[in-house]
C-alpha positions as CSV (number, residue, x, y, z in Angstrom):
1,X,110.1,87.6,81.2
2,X,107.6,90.5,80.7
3,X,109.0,93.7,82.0
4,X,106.8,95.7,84.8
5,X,106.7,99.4,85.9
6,X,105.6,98.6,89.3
7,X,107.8,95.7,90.1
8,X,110.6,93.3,88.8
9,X,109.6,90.0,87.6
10,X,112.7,87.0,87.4
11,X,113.2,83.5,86.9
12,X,115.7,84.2,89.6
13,X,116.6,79.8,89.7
14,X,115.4,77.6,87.1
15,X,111.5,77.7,87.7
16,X,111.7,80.0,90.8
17,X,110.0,83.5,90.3
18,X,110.7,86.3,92.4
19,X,108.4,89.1,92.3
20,X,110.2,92.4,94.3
21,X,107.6,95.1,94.7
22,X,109.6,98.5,93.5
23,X,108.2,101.4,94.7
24,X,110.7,102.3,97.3
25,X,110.3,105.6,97.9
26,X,106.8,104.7,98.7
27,X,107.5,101.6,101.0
28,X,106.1,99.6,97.8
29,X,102.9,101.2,98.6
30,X,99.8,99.4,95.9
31,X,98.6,101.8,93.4
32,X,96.1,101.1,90.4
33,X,99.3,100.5,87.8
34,X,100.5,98.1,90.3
35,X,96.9,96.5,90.3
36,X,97.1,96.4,86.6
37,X,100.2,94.4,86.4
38,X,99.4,92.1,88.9
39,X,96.6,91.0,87.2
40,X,98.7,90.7,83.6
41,X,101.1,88.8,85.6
42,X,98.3,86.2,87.5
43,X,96.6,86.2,83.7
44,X,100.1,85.0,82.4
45,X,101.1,82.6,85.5
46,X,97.9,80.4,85.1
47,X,98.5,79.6,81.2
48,X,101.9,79.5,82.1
49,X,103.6,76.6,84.3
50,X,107.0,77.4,83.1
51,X,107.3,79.3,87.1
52,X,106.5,76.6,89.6
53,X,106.5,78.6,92.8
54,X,106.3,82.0,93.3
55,X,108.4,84.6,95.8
56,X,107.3,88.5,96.7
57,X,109.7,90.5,98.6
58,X,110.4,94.4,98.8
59,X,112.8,96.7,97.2
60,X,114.2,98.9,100.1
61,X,113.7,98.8,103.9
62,X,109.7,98.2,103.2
63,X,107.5,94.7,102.1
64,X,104.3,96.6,101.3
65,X,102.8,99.8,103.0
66,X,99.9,98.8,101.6
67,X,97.3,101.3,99.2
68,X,98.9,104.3,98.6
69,X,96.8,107.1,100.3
70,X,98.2,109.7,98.0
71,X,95.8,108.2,95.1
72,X,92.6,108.5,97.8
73,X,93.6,112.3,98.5
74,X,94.3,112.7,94.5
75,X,90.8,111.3,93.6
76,X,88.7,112.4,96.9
77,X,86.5,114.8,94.6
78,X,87.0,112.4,91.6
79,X,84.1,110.2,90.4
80,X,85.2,107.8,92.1
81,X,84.1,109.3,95.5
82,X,80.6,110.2,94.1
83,X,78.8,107.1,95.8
84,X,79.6,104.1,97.5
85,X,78.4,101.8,94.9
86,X,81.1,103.2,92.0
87,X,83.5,102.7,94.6
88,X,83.0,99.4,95.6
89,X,83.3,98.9,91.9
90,X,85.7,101.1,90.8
91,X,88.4,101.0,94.2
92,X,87.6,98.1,97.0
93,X,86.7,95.1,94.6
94,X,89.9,96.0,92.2
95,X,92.3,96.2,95.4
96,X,90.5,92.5,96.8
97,X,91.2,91.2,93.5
98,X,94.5,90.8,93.7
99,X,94.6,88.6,96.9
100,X,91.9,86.7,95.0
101,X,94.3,86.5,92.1
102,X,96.9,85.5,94.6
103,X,95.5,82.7,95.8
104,X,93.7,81.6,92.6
105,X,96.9,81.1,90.2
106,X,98.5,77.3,91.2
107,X,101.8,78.5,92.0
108,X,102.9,78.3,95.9
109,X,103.5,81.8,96.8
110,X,106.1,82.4,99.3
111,X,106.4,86.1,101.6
112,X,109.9,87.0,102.2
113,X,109.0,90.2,104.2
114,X,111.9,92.4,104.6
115,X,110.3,95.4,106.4
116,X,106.8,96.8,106.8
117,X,104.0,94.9,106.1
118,X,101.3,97.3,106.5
119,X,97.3,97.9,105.6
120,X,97.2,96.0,102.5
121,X,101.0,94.6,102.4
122,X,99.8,92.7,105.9
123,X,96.8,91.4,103.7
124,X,99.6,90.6,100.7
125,X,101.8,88.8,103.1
126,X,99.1,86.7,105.2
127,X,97.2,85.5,101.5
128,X,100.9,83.9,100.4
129,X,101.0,80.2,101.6
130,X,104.4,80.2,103.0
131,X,105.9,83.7,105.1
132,X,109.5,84.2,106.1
133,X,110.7,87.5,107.7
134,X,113.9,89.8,109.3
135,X,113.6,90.7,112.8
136,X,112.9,94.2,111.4
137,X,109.7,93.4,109.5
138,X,106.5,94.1,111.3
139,X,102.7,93.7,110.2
140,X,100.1,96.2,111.1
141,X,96.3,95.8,110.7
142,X,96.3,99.5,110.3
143,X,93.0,99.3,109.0
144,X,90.9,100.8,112.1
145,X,93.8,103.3,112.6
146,X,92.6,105.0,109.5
147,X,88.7,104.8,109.9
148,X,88.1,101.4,108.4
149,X,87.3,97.9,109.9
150,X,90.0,95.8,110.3
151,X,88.3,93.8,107.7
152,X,90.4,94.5,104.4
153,X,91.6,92.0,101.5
154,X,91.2,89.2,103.5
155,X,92.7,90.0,106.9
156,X,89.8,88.7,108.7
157,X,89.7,85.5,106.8
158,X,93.4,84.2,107.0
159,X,94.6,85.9,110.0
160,X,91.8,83.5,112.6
161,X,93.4,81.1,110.6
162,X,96.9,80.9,111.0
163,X,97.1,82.1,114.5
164,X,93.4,82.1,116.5
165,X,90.7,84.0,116.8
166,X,91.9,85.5,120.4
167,X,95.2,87.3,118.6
168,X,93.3,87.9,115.7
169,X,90.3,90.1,117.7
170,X,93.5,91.8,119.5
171,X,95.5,92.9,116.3
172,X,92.9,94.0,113.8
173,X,90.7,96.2,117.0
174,X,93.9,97.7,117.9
175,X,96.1,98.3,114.8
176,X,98.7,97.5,116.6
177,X,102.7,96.6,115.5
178,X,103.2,92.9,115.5
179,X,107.2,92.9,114.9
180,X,109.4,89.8,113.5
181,X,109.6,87.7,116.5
182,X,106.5,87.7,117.9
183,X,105.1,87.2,114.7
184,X,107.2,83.9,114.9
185,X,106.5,83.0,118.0
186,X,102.8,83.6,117.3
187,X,102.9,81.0,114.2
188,X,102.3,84.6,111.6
189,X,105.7,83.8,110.1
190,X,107.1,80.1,109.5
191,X,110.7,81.4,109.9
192,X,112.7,84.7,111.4
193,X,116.0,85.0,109.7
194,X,118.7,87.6,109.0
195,X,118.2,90.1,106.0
196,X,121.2,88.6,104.4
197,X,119.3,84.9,104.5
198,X,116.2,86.0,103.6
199,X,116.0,84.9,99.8
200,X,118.0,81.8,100.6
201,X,115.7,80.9,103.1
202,X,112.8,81.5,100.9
203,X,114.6,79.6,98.3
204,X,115.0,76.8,100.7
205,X,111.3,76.4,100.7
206,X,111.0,76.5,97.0
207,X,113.4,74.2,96.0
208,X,111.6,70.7,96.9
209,X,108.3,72.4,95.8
210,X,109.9,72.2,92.4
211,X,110.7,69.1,92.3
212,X,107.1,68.3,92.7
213,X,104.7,68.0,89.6
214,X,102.7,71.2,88.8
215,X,99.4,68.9,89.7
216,X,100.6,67.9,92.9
217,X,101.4,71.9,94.0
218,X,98.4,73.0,92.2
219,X,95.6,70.3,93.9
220,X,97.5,71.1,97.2
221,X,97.0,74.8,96.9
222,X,93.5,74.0,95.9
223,X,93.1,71.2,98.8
224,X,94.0,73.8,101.7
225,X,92.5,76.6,100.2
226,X,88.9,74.5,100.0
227,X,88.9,72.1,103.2
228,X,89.4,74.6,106.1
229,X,86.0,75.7,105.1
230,X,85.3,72.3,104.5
231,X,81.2,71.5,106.4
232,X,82.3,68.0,107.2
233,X,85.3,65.7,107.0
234,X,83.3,63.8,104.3
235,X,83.5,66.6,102.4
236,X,87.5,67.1,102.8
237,X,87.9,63.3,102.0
238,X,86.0,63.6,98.7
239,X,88.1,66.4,97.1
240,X,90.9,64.6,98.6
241,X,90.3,61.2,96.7
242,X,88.8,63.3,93.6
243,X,92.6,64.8,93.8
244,X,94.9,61.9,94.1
245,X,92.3,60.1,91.8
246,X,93.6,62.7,89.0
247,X,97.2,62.5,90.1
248,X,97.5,58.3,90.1
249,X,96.3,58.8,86.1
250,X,97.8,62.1,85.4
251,X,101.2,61.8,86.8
252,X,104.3,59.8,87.4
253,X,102.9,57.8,90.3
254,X,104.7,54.7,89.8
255,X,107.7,55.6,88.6
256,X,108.5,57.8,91.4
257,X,107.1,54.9,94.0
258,X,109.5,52.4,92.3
259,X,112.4,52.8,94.3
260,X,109.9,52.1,97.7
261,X,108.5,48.8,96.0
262,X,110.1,45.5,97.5
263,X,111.7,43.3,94.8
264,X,111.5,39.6,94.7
């Protein structure tokens, strides 16, 4: 697979990427070049269906500190700072695009969050479908600690979602440290597990997603992603019979019901 400054890219089980963010020093804080690449990869993922389901994880002790503030310092008399319109352009759209990207390729995408997931890294780990963590990982909306809203790359979209609006209103006001079990207990995390069964874990979930048909994981993605929002279960009952409409024609429907058919 294509090689990647910012992080590793492997096929690390037949049709099972892994994606470790590998900026350590920098608690795999997001810079532009990791932006970059992340959009090469997504570009190459949806042509691509040779990677069925996709992992992100950390190198070192960190998932994601999210942006790196060093660039912000670096550039505060840049151009870049010279009005908000060039930097809604130029910074905040570029950063949203790659939870955008994230969700938009048809691979599952599956968190295994092995430290910090912080700012932008909480925003990483909440737009994956799937999120399993260590006991030591911990997700901060530190979004209003630094002068923001707690509004960032999604946050206040998938986070009501997955755990309420109550917990939600809490977290992303207070910028508070959510660590691993009460992000379980909460419902943020699907599983807590040691760091030595992290990947396994993961790998756990990915291995009957493979053995699905890239339609089915794709239109599934796509089926979630659309009817949460969806005005009226009308609506969600359309797409849905749009969907399996596709799949009864497109896929291996009846051989794979065989073995449930009675015989004479």
């Amino acid at each position: 697979m294509k090689t990647y400054r910012t992080f590793n890219i492997e096929e690390i089980e037949p049709r099972v990427g892994l994606v470790t963010l590998n900026r350590p020093e920098q608690l795999n804080a997001i810079n532009v070049a990791m932006l970059d690449e992340f959009n090469d990869l997504f570009a190459v993922l949806s042509k691509d269906d040779a990677i069925r389901v996709l992992i992100i994880t950390g190198a070192g002790r960190g998932f994601c500190a999210g942006a790196d503030l060093n660039d912000a310092v670096a550039h505060r008399d840049s151009e870049v700072f010279a009005d908000p319109e060039r930097f809604l352009r130029l910074v905040q759209e570029r950063y949203a695009a790659l939870v955008l990207g994230l969700r938009r390729i048809p691979q599952p995408v599956i968190a295994a969050v092995n430290g910090a997931a912080a700012g932008g890294g909480f925003s990483l780990a909440l737009a994956c479908d799937i999120r399993v963590a260590t006991p030591e990982a911990s997700f901060v909306a530190s979004f209003a600690n630094i002068g923001l809203t707690g509004g960032e790359l999604g946050s206040s979209y998938f986070l009501p979602r997955l755990i309420g609006v109550a917990r939600s209103s809490e977290i992303l006001l207070t910028g508070r440290k959510v660590r691993g079990e009460e992000a379980e207990r909460m419902g943020l995390v699907n599983r807590l597990v040691t760091t030595d069964a992290l990947l396994e874990t993961a790998l756990s979930y990915a291995r009957p997603m493979i053995a699905k048909g890239v339609g089915s994981l794709k239109l599934t993605k796509r089926a979630l992603d659309q009817n949460i929002d969806a005005p009226s279960l009308e609506a969600a009952i359309n797409l849905e019979n749009r969907n399996q409409t596709i799949m009864v024609f497109s896929g291996e429907f009846f051989s794979l019901i065989a073995p449930f058919v009675k015989k004479d």
